[in-house]
N, C-alpha and C positions, 0 to 999 in steps of 0.2 A: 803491745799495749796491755795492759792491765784490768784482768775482770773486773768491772765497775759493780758486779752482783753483789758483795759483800755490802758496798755503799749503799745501794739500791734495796738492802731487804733490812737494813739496819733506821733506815728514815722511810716512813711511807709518802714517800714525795705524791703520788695520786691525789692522797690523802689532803696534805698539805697545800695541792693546786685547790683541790674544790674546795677548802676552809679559804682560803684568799679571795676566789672567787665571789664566794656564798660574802661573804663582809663585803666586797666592795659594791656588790647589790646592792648590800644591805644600806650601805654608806651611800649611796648611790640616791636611794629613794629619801633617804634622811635630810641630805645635801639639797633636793629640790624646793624643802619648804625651810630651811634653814642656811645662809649663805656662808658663814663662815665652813659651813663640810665640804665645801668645793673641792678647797685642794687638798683637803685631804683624802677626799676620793679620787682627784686626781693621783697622788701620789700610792695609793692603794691598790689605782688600777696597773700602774707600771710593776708593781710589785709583784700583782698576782702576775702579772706577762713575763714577768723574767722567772717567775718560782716556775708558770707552767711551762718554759721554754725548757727549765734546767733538766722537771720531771721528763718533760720527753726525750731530750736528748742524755737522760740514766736508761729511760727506761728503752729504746730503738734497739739496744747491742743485745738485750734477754727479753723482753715482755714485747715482740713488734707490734702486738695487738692493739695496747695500752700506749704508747707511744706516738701511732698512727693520729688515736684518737685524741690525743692529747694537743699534736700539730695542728688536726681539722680544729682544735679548740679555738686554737691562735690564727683563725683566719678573722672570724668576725668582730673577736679581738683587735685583731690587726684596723679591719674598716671601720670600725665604731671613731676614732678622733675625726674621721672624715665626715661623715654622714650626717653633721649639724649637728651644733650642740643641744644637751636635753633640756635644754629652756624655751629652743623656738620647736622643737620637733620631739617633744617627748617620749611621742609612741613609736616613731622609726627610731629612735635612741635605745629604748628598752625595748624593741623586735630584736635588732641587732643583735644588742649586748644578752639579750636571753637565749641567743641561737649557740650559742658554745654551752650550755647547760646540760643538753643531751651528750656532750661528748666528753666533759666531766663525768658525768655517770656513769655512762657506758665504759670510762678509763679505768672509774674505781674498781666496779660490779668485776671486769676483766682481770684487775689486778690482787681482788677480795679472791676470787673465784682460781687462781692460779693453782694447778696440780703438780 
């Protein structure tokens, strides 16, 4: 198989999960008071889930630290379409979806901080 490190230090994929992330919040809280942002937060949120899927599995084979935390991202990712939508349960919507934010950070901070 082929080192993916050339790929991996050419795109800050870290980088590019929490900029996805950070918009579909952002789109997120937008989308509440205006109803046309729906799907497009809908569609924002698939996006960041497939960017964050991609960064973890560059980053698992050289960075496992980063990687790890990038997976723990995509759990509550993963529970958030379950867990009611943010029109009847707003605050269990944004508990959820705010709980992968520490693990963004902690992905980048690991991936800023690489020796």
């Amino acid at each position: 198989m082929r080192d993916p490190s050339p790929f991996l230090e050419a795109v800050p994929w870290p980088l590019l999960a929490l900029l996805s992330y950070l918009a579909s919040v952002t789109l997120g809280l937008i989308s509440l008071r205006r109803r046309p942002g729906r799907a497009w937060h809908r569609r924002l949120f698939i996006t960041t889930c497939a960017v964050t899927a991609l960064a973890a599995l560059l980053a698992l084979p050289v960075r496992w630290g980063s990687g790890l935390l990038l997976v723990l991202a995509l759990v509550p990712l993963a529970v958030l379409p379950y867990a009611g939508s943010a029109m009847r349960r707003p605050g269990r919507h944004a508990a959820i979806g705010l709980a992968a934010a520490p693990c963004y950070l902690a992905a980048l901070a690991l991936w800023i901080a690489r020796p």
